[in-house]
C-alpha positions in Angstrom: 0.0 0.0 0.0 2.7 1.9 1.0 3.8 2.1 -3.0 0.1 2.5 -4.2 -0.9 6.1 -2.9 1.9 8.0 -4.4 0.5 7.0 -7.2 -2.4 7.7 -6.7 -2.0 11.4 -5.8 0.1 11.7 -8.4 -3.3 10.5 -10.6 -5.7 13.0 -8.8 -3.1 16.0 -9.4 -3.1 15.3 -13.3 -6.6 15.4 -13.5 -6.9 18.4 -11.8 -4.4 19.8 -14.6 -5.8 18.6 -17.3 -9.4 20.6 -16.0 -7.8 23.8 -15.8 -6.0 23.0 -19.5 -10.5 22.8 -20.5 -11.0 25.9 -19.1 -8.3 27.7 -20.5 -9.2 26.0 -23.7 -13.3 27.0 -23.3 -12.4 30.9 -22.1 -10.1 31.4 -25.2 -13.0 30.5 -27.3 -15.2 33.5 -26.0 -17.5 31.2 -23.6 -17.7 32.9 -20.4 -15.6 32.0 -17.7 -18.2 32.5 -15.0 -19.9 28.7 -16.3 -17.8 26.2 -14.0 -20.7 25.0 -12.1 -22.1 22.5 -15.2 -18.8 20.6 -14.9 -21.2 18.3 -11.7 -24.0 18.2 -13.7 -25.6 14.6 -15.2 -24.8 13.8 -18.4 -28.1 14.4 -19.6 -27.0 17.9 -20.1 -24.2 17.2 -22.6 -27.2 15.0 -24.8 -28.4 18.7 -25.4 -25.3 20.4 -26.6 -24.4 17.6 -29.0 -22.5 18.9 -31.8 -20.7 21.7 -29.9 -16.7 21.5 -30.4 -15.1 19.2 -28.1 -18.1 18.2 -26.1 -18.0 14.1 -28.1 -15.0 13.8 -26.3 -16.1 14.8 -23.2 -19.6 12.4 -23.7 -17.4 9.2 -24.2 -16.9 8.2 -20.4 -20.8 9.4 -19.6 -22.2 7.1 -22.0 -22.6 4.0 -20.0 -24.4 6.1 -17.6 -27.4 7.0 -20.2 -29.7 3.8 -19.1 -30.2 5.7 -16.0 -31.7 8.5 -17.6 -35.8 8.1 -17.1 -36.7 9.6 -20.0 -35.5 6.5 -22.1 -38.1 4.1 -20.1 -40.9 6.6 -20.9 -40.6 6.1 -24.4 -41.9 2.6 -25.2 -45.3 4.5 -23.7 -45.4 6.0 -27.5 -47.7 3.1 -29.2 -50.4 3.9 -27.1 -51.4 6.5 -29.8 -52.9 3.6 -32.2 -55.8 4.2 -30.3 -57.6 7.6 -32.1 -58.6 5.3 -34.7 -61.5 4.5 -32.8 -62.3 8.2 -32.7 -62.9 8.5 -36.4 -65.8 6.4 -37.9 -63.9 6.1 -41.1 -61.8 4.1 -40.4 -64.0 0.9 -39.1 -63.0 -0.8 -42.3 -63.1 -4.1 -40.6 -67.2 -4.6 -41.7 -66.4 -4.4 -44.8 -66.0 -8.1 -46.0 -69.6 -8.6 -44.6 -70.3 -7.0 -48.1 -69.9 -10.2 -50.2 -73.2 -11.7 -48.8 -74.7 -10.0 -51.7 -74.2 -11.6 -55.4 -72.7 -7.8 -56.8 -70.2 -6.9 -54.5 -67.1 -7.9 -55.4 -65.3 -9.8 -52.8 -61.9 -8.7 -53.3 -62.7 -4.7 -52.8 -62.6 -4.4 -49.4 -58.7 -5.0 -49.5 -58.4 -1.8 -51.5 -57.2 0.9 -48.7 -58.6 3.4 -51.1 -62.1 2.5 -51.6 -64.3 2.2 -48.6 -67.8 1.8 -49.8 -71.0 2.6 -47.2 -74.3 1.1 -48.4 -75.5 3.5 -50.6 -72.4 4.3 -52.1 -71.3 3.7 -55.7 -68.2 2.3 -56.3 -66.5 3.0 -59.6 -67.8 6.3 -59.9 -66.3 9.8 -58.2 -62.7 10.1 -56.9 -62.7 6.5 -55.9 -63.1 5.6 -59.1 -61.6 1.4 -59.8 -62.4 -1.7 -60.2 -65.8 -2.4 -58.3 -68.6 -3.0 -59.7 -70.6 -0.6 -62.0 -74.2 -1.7 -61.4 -74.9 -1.5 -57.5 -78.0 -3.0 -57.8 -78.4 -6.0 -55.6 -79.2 -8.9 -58.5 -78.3 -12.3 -60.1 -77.5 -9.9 -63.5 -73.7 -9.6 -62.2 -72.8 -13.5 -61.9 -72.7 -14.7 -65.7 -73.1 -18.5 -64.1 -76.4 -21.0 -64.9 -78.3 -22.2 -61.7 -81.2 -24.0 -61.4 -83.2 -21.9 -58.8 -86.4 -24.1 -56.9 -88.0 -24.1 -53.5 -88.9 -28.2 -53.9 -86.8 -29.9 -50.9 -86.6 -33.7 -49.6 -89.4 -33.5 -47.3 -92.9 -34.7 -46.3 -96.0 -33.6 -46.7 -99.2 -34.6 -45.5 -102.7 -34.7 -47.5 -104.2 -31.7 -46.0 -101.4 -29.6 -46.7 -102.7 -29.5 -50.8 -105.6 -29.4 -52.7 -106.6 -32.5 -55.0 -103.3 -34.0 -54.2 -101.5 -31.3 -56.5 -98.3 -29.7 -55.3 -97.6 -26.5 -56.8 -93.6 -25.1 -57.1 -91.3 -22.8 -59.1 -88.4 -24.4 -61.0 -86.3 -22.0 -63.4 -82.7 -20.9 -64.5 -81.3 -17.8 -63.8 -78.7 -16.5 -66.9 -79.3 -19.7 -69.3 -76.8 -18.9 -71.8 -78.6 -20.9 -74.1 -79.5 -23.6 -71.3 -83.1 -25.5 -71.1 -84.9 -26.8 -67.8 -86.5 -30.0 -67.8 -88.7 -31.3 -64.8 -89.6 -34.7 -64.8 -92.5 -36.3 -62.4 -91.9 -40.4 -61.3 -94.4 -42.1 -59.3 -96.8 -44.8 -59.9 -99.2 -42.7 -61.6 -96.7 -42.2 -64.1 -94.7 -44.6 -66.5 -91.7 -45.8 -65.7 -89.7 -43.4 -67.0 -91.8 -40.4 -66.0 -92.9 -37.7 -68.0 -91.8 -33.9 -68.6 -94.0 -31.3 -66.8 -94.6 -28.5 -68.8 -95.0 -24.6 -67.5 -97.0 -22.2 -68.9 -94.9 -19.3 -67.8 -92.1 -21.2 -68.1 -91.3 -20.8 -64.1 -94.5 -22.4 -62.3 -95.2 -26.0 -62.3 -97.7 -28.5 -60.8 -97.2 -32.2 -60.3 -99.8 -34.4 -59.4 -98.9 -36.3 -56.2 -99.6 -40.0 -55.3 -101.1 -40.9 -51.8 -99.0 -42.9 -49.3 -95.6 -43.2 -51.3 -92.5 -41.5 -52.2 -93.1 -38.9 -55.3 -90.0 -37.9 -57.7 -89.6 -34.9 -59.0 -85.7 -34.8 -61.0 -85.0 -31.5 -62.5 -82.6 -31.7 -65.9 -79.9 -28.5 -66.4 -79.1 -29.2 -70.6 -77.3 -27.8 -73.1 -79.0 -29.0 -76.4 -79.3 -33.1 -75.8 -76.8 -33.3 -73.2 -77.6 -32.9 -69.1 -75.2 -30.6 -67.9 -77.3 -30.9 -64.5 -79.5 -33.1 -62.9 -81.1 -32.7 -59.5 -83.8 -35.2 -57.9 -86.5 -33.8 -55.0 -87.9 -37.4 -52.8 -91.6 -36.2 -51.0 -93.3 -38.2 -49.2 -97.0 -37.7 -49.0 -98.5 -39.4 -46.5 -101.9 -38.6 -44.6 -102.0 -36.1 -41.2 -100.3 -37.8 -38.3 -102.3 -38.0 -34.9 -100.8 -34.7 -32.5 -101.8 -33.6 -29.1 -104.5 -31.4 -30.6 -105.3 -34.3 -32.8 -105.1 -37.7 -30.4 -106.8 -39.8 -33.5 -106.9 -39.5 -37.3 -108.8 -41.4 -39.5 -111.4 -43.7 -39.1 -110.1 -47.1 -37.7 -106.9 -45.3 -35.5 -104.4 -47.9 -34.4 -104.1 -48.7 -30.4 -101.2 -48.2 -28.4 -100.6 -49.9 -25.3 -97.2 -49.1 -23.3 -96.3 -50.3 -19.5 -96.7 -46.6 -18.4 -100.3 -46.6 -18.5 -101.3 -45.9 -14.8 -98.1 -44.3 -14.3 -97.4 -41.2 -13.4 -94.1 -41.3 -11.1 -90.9 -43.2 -11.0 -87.6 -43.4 -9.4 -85.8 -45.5 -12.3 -83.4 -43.3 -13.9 -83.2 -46.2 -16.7 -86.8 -46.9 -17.7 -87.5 -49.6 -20.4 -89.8 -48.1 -22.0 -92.3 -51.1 -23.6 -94.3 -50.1 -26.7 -97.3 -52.3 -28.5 -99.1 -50.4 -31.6 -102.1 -52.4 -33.1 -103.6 -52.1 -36.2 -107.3 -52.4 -36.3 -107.5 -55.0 -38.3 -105.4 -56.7 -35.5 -101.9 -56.6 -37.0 -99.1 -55.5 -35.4 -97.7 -52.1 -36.4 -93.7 -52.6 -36.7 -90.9 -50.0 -35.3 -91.1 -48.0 -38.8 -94.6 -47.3 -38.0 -93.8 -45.9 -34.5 -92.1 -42.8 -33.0 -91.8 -42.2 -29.4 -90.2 -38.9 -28.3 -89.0 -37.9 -24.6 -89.2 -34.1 -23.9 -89.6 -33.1 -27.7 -86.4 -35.3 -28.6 -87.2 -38.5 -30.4 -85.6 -42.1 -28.8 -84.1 -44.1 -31.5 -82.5 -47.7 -31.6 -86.2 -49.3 -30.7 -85.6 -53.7 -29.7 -87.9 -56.4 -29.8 -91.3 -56.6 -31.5 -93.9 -56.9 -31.8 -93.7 -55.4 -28.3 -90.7 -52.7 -29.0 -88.3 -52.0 -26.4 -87.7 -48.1 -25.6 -84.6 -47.3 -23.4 -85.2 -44.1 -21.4 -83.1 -41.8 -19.5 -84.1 -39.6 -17.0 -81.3 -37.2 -15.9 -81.0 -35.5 -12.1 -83.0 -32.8 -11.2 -80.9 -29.7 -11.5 -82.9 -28.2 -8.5 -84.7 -29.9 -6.1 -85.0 -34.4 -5.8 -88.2 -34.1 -8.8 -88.3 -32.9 -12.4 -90.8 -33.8 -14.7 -91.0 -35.7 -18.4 -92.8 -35.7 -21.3 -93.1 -38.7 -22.7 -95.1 -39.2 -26.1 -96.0 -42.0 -28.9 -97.3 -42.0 -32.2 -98.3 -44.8 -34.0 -99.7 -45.6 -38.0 -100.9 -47.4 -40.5 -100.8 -47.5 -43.9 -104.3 -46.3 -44.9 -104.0 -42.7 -43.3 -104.6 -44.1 -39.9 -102.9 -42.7 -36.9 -102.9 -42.3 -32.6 -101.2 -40.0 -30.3 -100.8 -40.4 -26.6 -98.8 -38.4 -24.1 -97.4 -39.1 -20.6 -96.5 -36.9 -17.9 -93.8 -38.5 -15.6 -92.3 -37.1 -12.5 -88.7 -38.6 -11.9 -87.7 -38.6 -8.4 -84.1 -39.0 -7.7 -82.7 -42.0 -6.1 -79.0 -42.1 -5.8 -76.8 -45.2 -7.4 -77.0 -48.4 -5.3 -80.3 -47.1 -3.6 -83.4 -49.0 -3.5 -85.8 -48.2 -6.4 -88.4 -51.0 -5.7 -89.4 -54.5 -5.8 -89.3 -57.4 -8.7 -90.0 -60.7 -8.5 -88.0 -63.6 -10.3 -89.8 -66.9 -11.6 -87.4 -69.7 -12.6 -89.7 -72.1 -15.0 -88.9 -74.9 -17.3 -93.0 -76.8 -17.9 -91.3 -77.7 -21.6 -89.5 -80.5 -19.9 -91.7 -81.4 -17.0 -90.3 -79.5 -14.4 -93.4 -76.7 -13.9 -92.3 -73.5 -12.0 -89.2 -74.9 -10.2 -89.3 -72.6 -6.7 -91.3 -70.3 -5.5 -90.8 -66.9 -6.6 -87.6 -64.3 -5.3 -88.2 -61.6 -4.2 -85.6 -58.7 -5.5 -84.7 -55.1 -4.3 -84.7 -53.1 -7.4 -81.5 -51.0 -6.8 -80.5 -47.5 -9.1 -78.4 -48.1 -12.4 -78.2 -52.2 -12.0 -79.2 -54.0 -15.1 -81.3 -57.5 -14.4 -79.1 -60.0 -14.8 -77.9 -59.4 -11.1 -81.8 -59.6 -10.2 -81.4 -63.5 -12.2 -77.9 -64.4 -10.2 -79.0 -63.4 -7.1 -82.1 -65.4 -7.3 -80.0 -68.5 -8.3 -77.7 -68.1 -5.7 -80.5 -68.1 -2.9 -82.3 -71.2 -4.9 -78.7 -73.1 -4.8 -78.0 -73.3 -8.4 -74.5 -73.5 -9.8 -75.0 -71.1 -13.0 -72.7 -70.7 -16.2 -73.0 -67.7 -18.3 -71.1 -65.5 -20.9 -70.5 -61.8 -21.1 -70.4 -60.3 -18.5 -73.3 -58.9 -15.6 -73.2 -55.2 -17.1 -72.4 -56.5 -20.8 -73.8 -59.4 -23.5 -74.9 -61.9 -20.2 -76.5 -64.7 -21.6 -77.3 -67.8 -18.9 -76.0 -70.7 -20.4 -77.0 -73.2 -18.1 -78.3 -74.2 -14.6 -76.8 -76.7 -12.4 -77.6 -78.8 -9.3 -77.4 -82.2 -8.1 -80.5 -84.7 -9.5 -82.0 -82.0 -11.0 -82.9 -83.7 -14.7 -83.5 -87.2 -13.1 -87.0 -87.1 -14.6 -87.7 -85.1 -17.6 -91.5 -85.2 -19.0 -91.2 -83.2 -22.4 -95.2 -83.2 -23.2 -96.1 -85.0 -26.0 -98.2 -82.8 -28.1 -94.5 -80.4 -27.7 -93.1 -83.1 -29.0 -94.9 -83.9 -32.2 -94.6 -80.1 -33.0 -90.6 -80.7 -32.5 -90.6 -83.5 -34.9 -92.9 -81.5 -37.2 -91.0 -78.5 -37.2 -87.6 -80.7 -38.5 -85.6 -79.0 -35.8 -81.9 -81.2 -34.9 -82.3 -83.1 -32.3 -79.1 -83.5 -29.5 -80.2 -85.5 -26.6 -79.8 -84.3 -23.2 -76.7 -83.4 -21.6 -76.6 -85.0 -17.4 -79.0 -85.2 -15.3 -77.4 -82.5 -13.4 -77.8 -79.3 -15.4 -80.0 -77.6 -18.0 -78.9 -75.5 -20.4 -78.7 -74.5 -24.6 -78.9 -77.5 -27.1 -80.2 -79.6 -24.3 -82.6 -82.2 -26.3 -82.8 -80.0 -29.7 -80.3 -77.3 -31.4 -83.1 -74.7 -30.6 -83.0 -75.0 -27.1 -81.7 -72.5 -24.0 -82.8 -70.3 -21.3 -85.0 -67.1 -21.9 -86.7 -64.1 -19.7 -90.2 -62.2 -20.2 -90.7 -59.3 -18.3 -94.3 -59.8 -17.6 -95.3 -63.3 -19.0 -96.3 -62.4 -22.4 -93.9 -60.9 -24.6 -89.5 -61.3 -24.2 -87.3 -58.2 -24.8 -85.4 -58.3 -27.5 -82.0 -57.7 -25.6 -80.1 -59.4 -23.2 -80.5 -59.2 -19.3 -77.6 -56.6 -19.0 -79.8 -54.4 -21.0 -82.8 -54.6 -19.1 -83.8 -52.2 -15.8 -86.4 -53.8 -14.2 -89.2 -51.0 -12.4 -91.2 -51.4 -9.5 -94.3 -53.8 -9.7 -92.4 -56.6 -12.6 -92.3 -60.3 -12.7 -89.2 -61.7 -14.5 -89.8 -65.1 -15.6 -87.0 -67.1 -16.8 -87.9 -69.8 -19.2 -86.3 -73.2 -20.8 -87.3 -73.1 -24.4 -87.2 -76.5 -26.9 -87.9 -74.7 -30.0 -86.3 -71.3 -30.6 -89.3 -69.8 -28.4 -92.1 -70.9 -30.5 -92.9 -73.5 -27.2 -92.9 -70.3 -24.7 -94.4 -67.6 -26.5 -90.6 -65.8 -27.7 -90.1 -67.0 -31.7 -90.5 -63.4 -32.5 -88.3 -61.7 -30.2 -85.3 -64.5 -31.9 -86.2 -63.0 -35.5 -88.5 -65.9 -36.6 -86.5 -67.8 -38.7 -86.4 -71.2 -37.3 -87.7 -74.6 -38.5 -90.8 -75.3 -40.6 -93.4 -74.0 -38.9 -94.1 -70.5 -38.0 -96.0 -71.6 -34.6 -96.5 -74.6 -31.8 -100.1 -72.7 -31.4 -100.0 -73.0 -28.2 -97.7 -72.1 -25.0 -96.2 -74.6 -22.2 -95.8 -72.2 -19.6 -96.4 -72.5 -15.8 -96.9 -76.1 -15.4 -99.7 -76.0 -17.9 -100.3 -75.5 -21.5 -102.1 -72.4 -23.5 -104.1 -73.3 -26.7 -103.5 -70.6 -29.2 -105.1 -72.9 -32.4 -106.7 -70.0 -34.7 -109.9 -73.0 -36.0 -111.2 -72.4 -39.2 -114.6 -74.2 -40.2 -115.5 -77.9 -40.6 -113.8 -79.2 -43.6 -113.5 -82.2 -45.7 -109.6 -83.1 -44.7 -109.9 -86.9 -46.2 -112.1 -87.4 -49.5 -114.0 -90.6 -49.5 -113.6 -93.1 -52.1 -115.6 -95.7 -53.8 -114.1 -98.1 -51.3 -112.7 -96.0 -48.4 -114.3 -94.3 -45.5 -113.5 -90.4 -46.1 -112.6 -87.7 -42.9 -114.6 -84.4 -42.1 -112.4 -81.8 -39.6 -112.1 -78.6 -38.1 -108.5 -77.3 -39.2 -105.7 -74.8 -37.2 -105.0 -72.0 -40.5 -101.6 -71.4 -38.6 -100.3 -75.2 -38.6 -102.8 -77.4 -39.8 -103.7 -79.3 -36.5 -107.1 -81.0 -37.1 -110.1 -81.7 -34.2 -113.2 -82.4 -34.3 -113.2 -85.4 -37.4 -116.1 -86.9 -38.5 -116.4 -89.9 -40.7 -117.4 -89.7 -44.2 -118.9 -93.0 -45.9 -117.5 -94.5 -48.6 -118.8 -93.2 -52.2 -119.4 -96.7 -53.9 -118.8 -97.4 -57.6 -120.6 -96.3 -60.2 -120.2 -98.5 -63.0 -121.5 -97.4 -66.2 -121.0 -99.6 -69.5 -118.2 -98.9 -71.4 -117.8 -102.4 -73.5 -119.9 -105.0 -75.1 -119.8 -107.9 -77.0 -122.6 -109.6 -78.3 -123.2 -113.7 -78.6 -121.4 -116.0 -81.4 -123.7 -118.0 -84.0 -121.9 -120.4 -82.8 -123.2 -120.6 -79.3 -120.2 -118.4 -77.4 -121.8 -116.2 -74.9 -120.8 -112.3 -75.1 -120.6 -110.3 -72.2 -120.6 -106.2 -71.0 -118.0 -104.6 -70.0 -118.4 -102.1 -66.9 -116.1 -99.3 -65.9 -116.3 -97.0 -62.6 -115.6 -94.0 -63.5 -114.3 -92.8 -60.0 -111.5 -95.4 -59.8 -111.6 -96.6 -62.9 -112.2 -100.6 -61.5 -113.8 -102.4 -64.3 -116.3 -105.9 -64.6 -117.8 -108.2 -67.0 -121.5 -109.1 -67.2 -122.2 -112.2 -69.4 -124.3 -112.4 -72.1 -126.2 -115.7 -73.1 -125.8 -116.7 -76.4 -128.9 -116.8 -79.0 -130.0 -120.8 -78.7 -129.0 -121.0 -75.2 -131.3 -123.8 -73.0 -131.9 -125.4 -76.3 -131.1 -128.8 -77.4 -130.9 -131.0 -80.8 -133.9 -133.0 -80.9 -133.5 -136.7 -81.2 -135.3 -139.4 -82.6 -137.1 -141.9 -80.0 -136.1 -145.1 -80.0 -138.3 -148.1 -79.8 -139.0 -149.4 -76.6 -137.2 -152.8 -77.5 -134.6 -150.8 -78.5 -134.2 -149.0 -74.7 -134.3 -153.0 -73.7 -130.9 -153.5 -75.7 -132.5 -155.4 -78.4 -131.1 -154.4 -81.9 -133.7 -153.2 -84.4 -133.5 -153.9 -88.0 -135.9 -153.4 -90.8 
């Protein structure tokens, strides 16, 4: 240190020289010499006398000290100004590509910073003067294109909406260019390839519409003979459907009969929804024919059938534990028939895993002699679980060993039932089994004596539920939310169904005939015979008793049979020949004309009985004795 500070003063003491040399310097060029005190000043003030003599060289050590200076942070504030814009109304060029919504604007003008048009404006004429449009007016005249301009549409239209079944519409081309328009009708009132409509003003048209089908109306764009265009309209015109205003159209309406009838509250947020539409002449009415709709939004995917299977949702109350739904069906027919009905259900809100009601299970197998095998289960209904737990549990608690695929919440199907001695004595009814053997189904034998389950006896055999007792759901158990009040019955089946009651809901395909007529269920069996009247089923012949019965139209079963006598022959004479001169009989020939079984009759010949007469002998001669002359 001791060697530092002479340098150091030695340092400060040529500074101080070298500041008396700048004054010197600054008082020889006229600047007063009374102006020492800015020599402490920031160097801020030096910024303002830039360009003075000698003051760069003084600026040089200052400059790193310039970031300091507050006046360079302030400046960034400077964009701010951007903002008058919105002060002047001019300048809201942004709304300007809305223009182009109109045929005659031209869509590239609004990137022209020159032209601004308002509506009302003209482009292309004044100072602004360039390439927009001439003709303002709004119009098809500025696009040079050919269109085909209509207001047909795929739709559907009901009878009342026109008058003598005639739909009126406008069909025409706007800027041809040497373009014609062809409309062409199709439906069954016309040929088969249609027929040109013709228009007396060359834009209005009429077309003659066809009750209950799909009408065509194809409109043809052409340049001479060739389409350069072709466009096809499908209405359907169909009669008025049944609304709330209007609960029935027509004269014979269709019924509809759901499982909400009587029901006006519920706590099942999944509700199966069960739909049946009848015809009145007794037929069912199928899914096309049906539309159910829950709170104004129609519920699609119907199963099942003829009894259709609705799956409903009803969400959580947003306020409160109730909301309530409107639930409504419409069903048709083909003749302009139709029937609206509407429910109003209030959804109370149970929580998942709660306690929604009661079921009861029914475990029956009366196709193979067994009856209803226990007395019914009683189930606790709980929120958001599909049946096929209700069908294990009940198994469980009758002590049957069960086999099954899928899973409980999806595709279970119960395979097979097991328990010790179970199928020791199997009494398939007889009259079930005639119709098994009549129907050609395979036959398989049964399995053990243990278990029941599919192809047990035939290849149409296996385990199947009703909800109800009448009709079976057309999806599996895991699909199925049972509701307060319902029976499940699960049911051993020979035949596809047709011995229970379920063909349909297996698509009816199966075997040769299209019913058992008749239903083995609960230990006893259901005659379902549709009799016609007494008929001759066995003609009589001329030899052969014949057969008089009452006959099932649906598979021919016969009661009732009465015998017939046997016709007889009736022999008429289809042959003869007479006598010979020579004493050979004749005879006639006899034929029945029924069974064709002919016979001879004999006929004497002409000196039949008589006899050459001879001459009498003596009566020595009768004695032997020889007589000569």
């Amino acid at each position: 240190m001791k060697k530092i500070r002479p340098y150091l003063w030695r340092g400060g003491a040529l500074v101080l020289a070298a500041a008396l040399v700048v004054l010197l310097v600054l008082s020889g060029m006229g600047l007063s010499t009374q102006e020492p005190e800015p020599l402490p000043q920031p160097p801020a003030q030096t910024i303002r006398t830039e360009g003075q003599g000698g003051a760069s060289q003084q600026e040089k050590p200052d400059a790193p000290e310039q970031p300091e200076d507050p006046e360079d942070e302030d400046t960034p504030e400077e964009p701010e100004t951007p903002e008058q814009p919105d002060e002047e109304p001019p300048q809201e060029e942004p709304d300007a590509p809305e223009q182009p919504e109109n045929p005659t604007d031209d869509p590239e003008q609004p990137e022209q910073p020159g032209d601004n048009p308002q509506p009302g404006d003209h482009p292309g004429k004044g100072d602004n003067d360039g390439p927009g449009p001439v003709d303002p007016e709004p119009g098809p005249s500025d696009d040079t294109s050919t269109r085909i301009i209509t207001d047909l549409s795929n739709c559907e239209i009901t009878y009342n909406q026109l008058t003598d079944d005639t739909l009126p519409f406008y069909a025409y081309l706007i800027n041809p260019n040497g373009e014609t328009l062809k409309v062409k009708l199709q439906n069954s009132d016309t040929p088969m390839n249609g027929r040109y409509l013709t228009s007396a003003d060359g834009k209005n048209y009429t077309a003659r519409m066809v009750r209950n089908e799909t009408n065509h109306i194809t409109l043809y764009r052409k340049k001479g003979n060739t389409t350069v265009e072709e466009v096809r309209f499908s209405i359907r015109y169909v009669a008025q459907k049944a609304d709330e205003d209007h609960p029935t159209i027509g004269e014979h309406p269709p019924t509809i009969v759901t499982n909400l009838d009587g029901v006006t509250e519920t706590s099942n947020r999944n509700f199966t929804l069960t739909v049946k539409a009848t015809a009145y002449t007794g037929s069912p009415l199928y899914a096309s024919q049906i539309e159910v709709q829950m709170d104004g939004k129609r519920i699609t995917g119907p199963t099942g059938g003829p009894v259709y299977e609705y799956q409903l949702y009803f969400p959580d109350p947003i306020v409160g534990d109730t909301v309530e739904h409107t639930i409504t069906i419409r069903a048709w027919d083909g003749e302009g028939n139709s029937a609206f009905v509407s429910y109003r259900i209030l959804y109370r809100f149970v929580d998942t895993g709660d306690v929604i009601g009661t079921a009861y299970i029914v475990i029956d197998a009366t196709t193979v002699g067994l009856d209803v095998m226990e007395e019914p289960y009683t189930y606790k209904i709980r929120q958001n679980t599909p049946a096929s737990y209700a069908v294990i549990e009940a198994l469980e608690e009758w002590g049957y060993e069960y086999e099954y695929s899928g899973s409980m919440d999806v595709g279970f199907y119960l395979r097979r039932i097991s328990r010790g001695g179970m199928m020791d004595y199997p009494a398939i009814p007889e009259n079930l089994w005639s119709k098994i053997l009549q129907d050609g189904l395979t036959l398989t034998g049964q399995t053990d004596n243990n278990s029941l389950g599919e192809f047990d006896y035939t290849q149409g055999s296996g385990w199947m539920y009703s909800v109800g007792g009448n009709t079976y759901a057309g999806k599996g158990l895991s699909g199925y939310y049972l509701t307060d009040g319902d029976t499940l019955y699960l049911r051993f089946t020979l035949a596809y169904g047709k011995d229970i009651g379920g063909y349909s809901s297996t698509g009816g395909s199966y075997g040769l005939l299209p019913s058992y007529c008749g239903k083995w269920l609960n230990g006893t069996y259901i005659e379902e015979h549709v009799w016609g009247e007494p008929t001759q089923t066995v003609a009589p012949d001329c030899t052969h008793p014949g057969e008089i019965s009452t006959v099932c139209t649906v598979c021919g079963d016969r009661k009732d049979q009465q015998e017939v006598p046997p016709l007889g022959h009736d022999f008429v004479e289809t042959g003869r020949t007479e006598p010979g001169e020579d004493g050979t009989p004749g005879y006639i020939e006899y034929t029945c004309s029924r069974c064709g079984e002919q016979k001879q009759e004999p006929i004497p010949a002409a000196n039949a009985g008589w006899l050459p007469r001879r001459r009498r002998l003596p009566d020595y001669a009768m004695t032997g004795a020889r007589y000569e002359r």
